[in-house]
C-alpha positions in Angstrom: 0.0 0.0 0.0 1.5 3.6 -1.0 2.3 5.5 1.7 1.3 8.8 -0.5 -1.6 10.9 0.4 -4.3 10.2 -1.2 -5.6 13.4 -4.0 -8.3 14.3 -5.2 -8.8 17.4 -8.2 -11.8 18.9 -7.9 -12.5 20.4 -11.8 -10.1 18.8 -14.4 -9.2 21.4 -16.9 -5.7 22.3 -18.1 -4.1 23.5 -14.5 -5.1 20.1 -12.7 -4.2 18.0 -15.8 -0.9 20.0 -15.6 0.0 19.2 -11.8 -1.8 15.8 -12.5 0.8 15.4 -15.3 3.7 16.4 -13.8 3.3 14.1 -10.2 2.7 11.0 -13.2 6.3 12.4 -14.2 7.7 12.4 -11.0 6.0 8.7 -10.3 3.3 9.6 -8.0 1.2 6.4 -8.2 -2.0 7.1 -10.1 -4.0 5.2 -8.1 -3.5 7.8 -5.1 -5.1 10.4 -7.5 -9.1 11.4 -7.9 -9.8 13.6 -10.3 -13.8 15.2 -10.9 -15.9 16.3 -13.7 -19.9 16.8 -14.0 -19.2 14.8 -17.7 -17.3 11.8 -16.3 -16.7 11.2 -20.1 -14.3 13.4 -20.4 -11.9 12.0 -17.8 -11.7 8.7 -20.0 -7.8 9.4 -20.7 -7.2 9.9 -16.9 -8.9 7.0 -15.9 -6.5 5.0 -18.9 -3.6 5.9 -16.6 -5.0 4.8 -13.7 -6.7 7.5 -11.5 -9.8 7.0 -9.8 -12.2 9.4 -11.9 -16.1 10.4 -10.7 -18.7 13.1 -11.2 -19.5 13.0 -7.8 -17.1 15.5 -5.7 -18.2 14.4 -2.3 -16.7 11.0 -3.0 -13.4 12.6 -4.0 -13.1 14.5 -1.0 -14.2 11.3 1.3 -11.2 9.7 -0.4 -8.7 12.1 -0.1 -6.6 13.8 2.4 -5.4 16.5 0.0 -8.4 18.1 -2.1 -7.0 20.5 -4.9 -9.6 22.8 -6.0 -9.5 23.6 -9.6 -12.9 24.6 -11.0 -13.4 27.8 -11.9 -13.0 30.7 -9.8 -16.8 31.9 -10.9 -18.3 28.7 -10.2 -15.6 27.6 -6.9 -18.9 29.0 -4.7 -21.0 26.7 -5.8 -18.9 23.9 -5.9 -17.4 24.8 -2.1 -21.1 25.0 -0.6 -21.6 21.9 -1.8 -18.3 20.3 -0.6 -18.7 21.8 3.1 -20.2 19.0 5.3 -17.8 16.6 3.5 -15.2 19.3 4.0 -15.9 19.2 7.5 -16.3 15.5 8.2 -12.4 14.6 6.4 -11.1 18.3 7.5 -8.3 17.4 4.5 -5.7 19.9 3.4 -7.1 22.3 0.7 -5.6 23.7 -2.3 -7.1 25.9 -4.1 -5.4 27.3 -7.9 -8.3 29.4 -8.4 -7.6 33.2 -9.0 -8.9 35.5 -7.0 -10.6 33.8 -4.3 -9.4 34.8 -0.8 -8.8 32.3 1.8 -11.5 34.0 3.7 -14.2 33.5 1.3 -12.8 29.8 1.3 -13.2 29.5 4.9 -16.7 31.1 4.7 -17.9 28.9 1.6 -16.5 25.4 3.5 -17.6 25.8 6.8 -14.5 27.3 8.9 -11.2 25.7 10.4 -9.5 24.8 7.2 -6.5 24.4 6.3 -5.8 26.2 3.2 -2.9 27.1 0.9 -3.7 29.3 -2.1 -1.5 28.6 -5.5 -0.7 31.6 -7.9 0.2 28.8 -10.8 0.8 30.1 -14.4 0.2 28.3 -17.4 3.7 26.8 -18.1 2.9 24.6 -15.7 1.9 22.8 -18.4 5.6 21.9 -19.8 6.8 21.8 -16.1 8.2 25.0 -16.3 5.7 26.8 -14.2 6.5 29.5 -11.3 3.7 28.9 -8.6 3.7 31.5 -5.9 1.9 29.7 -2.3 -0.1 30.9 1.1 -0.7 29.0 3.5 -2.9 30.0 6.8 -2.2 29.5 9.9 -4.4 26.5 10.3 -1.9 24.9 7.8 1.2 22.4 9.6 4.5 22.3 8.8 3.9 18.8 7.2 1.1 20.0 5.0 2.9 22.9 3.6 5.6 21.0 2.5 3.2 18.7 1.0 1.8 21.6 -1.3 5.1 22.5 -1.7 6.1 19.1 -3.3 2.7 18.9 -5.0 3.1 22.3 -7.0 7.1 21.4 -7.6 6.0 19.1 -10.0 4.8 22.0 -12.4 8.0 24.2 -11.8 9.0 26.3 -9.2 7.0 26.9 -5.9 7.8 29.6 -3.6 6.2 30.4 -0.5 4.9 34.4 0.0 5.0 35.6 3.4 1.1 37.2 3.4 -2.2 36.4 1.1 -1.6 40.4 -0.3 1.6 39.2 -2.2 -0.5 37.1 -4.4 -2.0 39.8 -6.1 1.9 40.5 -6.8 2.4 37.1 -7.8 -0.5 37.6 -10.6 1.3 40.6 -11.9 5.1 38.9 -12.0 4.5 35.2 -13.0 0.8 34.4 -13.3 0.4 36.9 -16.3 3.8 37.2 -16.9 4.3 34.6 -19.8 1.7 37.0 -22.1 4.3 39.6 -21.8 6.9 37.4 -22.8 4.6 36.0 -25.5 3.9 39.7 -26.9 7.7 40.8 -27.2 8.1 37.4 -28.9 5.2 38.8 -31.2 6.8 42.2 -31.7 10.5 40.5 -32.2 8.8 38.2 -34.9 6.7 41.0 -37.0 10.2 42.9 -36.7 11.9 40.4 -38.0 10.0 39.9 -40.9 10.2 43.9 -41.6 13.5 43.5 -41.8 13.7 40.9 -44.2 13.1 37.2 -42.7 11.1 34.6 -43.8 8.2 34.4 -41.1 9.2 31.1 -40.2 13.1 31.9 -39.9 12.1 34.9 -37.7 9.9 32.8 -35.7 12.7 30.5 -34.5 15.3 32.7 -33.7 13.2 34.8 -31.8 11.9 31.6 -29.7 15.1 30.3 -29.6 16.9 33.4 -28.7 14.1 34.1 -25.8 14.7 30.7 -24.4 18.8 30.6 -24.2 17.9 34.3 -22.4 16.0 32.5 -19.8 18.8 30.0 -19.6 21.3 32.0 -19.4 19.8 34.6 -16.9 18.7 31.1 -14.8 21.8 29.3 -14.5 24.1 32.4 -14.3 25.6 34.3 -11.1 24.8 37.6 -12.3 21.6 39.1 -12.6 19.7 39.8 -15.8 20.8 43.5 -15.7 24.4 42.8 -15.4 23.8 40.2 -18.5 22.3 43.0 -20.1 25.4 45.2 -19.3 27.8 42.5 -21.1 26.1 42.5 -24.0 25.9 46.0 -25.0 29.2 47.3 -26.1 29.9 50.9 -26.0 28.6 52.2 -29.6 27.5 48.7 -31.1 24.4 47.4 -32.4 22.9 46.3 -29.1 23.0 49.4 -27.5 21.1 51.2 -30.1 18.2 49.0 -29.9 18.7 49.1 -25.9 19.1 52.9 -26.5 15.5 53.5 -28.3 13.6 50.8 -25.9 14.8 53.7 -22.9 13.7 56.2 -24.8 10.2 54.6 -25.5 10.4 54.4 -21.6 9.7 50.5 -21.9 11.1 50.3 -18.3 8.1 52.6 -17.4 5.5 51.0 -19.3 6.1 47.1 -17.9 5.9 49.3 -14.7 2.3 50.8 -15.3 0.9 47.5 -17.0 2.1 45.2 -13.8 0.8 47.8 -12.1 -3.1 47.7 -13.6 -2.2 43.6 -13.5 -1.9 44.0 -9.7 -5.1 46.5 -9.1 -6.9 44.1 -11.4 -6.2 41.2 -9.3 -6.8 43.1 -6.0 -10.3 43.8 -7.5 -11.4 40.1 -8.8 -10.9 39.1 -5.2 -13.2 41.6 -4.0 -15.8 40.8 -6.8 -15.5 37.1 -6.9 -15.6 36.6 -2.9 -19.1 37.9 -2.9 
């Protein structure tokens, strides 16, 4: 018998696949894994590898001493409401990767006295190269927090914040962070073509250059603005592009758009915990 705690994903869209996924990777045994969905159809491929698969979420959570909640945050409500009294009876750790929904609401929603950590995840968790940032509340042990820890390692990286506030912080840095990445890569691409590359040509070297980046700003002992600094020589071609992105105040601009990112966030909480 595994010695594993037993999980159970409540909602089975592309997140909970993702973390699904990635313990399946890292050999957590299948059968130690419940995943839900109203159209139990849909969880054929899941059930293929081995999980236990149901419509019912009050059976998941009866099963399971770690619940992950990953329905969507406009319908986790509902779905809570519902889950309380089996909530109550198990009193299981609780993860939620919904945006947006304090762990107050949770609290309110599931009865009281849970434990609770709440996962900023973004979506390349689905290569395993996701940046998760985690709260936990105080109701929440040592032993559980590093289980959530190891849970959400196996999309990426997991770091802990130190109060639920940061989260909104997370949201602006990695949660929508890979659509900024994903727009310069547009802008480097269209440029690229302007200046004479076949679409496809410009398409790899800009995704390959973005990715060595990352790489090298990963794995290196300086930070990215030092690697910045080593690469633009004193009247070469890299410091006139670096030159006109100052000038275009580009600095300023990721400032005001993580910014809006950040007040959005801080309002959706406000909204959704209704």
């Amino acid at each position: 018998m595994s010695t594993q705690p037993v999980l159970a994903f409540i909602g089975a869209g592309n997140m909970a696949r993702a973390i699904i996924g990635g313990l399946l990777a890292n050999n957590y045994p299948a059968s130690q894994i419940w995943a839900t969905e109203p159209d139990v159809a849909k969880l054929n491929d899941l059930a293929a590898q081995g999980l236990h698969t149901t419509g019912n979420n009050n059976d998941a959570v009866t099963a399971a001493d770690i619940v992950i909640l990953a329905v969507k945050p406009q319908v986790l409500k509902a779905v809570a409401t519902e889950l309380a009294d089996a909530v109550q009876a198990k009193q299981p750790l609780l993860i939620s990767v919904a945006a947006g929904i304090t762990t107050a609401s949770l609290q309110q929603w599931l009865g009281g006295n849970c434990a609770i950590v709440r996962c900023m995840p973004n979506t390349p968790a689905l290569v395993q190269t996701g940046a998760s940032g985690l709260y936990a509340t105080d109701t929440v042990s040592q032993e559980q927090r590093n289980q959530a820890e190891q849970i959400m390692a196996a999309t990426g990286l997991s770091l802990w914040v130190e109060n639920e506030g940061q989260l909104d912080a997370v949201t602006a840095v990695s949660g929508s962070g890979p659509a900024y990445y994903f727009m310069v890569m547009e802008a480097m691409i269209a440029s690229g073509e302007k200046l004479g590359l076949s679409p496809e040509v410009a398409r790899q070297l800009t995704l390959q250059t973005a990715l060595g980046a990352a790489k090298m700003a990963n794995s290196s002992e300086f930070d990215p603005a030092e690697l910045r600094r080593r690469v633009t020589s004193p009247n070469g071609t890299t410091e006139q592009a670096i030159r006109c992105f100052t000038e275009d105040q580009l600095p300023e601009m990721f400032n005001r758009g993580m910014q809006a990112c950040y007040d959005r966030s801080v309002e959706l909480a406000k909204e959704l915990g209704d």
